[in-house]
C-alpha positions in Angstrom: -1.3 21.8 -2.9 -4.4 23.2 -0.3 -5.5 19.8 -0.1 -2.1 18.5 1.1 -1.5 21.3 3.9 -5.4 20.7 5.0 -4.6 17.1 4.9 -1.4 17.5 6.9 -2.8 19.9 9.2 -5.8 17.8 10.2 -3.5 14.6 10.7 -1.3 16.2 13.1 -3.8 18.4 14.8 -5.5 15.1 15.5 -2.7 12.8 16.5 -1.3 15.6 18.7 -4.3 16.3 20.8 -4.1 14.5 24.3 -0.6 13.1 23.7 2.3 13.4 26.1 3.7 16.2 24.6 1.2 18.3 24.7 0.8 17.1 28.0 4.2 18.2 29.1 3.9 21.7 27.0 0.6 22.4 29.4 2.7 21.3 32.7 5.6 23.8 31.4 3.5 26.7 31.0 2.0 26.5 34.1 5.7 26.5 35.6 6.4 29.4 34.3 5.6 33.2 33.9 5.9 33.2 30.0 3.6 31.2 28.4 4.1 32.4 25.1 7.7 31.5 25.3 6.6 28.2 25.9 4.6 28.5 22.9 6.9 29.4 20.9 9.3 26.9 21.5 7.1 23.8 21.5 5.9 25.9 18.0 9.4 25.6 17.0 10.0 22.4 17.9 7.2 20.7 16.2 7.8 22.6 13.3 12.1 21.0 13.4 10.1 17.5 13.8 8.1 17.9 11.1 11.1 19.2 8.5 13.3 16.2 9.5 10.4 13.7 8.9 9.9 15.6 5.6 13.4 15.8 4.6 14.4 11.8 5.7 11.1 10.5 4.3 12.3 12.5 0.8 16.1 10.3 1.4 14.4 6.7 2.6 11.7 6.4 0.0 14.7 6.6 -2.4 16.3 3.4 -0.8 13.5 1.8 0.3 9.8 1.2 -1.3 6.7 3.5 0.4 4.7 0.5 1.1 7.4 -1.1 3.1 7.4 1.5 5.3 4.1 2.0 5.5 3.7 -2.0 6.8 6.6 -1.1 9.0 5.2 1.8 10.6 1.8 0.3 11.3 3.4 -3.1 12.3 5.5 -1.0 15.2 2.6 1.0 16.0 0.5 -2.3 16.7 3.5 -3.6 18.8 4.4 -0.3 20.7 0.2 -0.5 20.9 -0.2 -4.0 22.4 3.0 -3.4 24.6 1.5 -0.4 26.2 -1.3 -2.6 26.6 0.6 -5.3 28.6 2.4 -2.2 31.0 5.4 -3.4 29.4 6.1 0.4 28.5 
């Protein structure tokens, strides 16, 4: 079980440094006089994200095979990816 929360941890550590929402949690705590509320909230909020990807992932994988959705989600990251690229978003 350790090696699943370190796993887990280090993903989303990773793939939340540098990205817009922690871009926009820096921007609101330098807005406002509480920036542990701010904390607290983005806390809570990626802890909500994180139990509905749990929770749907537990209902999907039921309906539909893990290594369809794994070529799904890479195929959209590549096109959200080479969108980005092209200023198309």
């Amino acid at each position: 079980m350790w090696k699943i929360i370190l796993t887990s941890f280090w993903m989303v550590f990773i793939a939340e440094l540098g990205d817009k929402t922690q871009l926009q949690t820096m921007l609101l705590a330098t807005q406002t006089k509480s920036p542990l509320g701010v904390f607290i909230g983005a806390s809570l909020a990626l802890i909500l994200s994180a139990l509905i990807g749990v929770l749907a992932s537990t209902y999907i994988t039921k309906l539909i095979p893990p290594e369809y959705l794994k070529f799904g989600a890479g195929s959209a990251f590549i096109i959200i990816g080479i969108l980005t690229l092209l200023g198309k978003l």
